[in-house]
C-alpha positions, 0 to 999 in steps of 0.5 A: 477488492477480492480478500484471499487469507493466505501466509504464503502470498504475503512476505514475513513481517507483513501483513498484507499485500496488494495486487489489484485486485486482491489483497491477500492477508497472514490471517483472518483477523487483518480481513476484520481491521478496517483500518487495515482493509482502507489502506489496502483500498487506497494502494487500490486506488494508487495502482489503478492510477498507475495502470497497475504495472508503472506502479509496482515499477514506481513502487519498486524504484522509489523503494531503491533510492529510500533505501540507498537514502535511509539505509534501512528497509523500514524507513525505506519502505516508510518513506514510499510516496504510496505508503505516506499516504497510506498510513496518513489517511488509514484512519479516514473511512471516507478518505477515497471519496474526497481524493484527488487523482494521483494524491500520492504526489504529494509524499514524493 
């Protein structure tokens, strides 16, 4: 995982963003949180899975059916498959050594 500190690769309102294998942040500061740099490294994890392209294809059509579904661009992008299972494991530093291949199935 290479970190870049950059606020023009990142999207307002985010704080980071991942593209195996870089993830780029706003700010220094998102490069110290662990807890933020885990959940980057399980996006890390997904995409190679997914052989980096069938994710951001994924990626994007789930985030269109949540979207028509919630209505809103936050639930939507909360209710990613890849993303429930991002923020639910963010906290466990050993999480990735204990996973299993294609673990984001479960949030679908």
């Amino acid at each position: 995982m290479w970190l870049i500190i950059s606020k023009f690769w990142v999207p307002k309102n985010f704080s980071g963003i991942t593209f195996f294998p870089f993830v780029f942040v706003r700010d220094k500061s998102w490069a110290e949180n662990t807890t933020f740099l885990n959940h980057e490294k399980i996006h890390i994890r997904q995409q190679l899975e997914l052989l980096i392209l069938f994710f951001f294809i994924w990626y994007g059509i789930e985030f269109l059916i949540r979207l028509i579904k919630h209505r809103n661009i936050h639930q939507a992008y909360r209710n990613i498959s890849f993303e429930k299972e991002a923020y639910r494991f963010e906290n466990q530093p050993d999480y990735l050594k204990k996973r299993r291949l294609f673990s984001f199935l479960h949030y679908v």
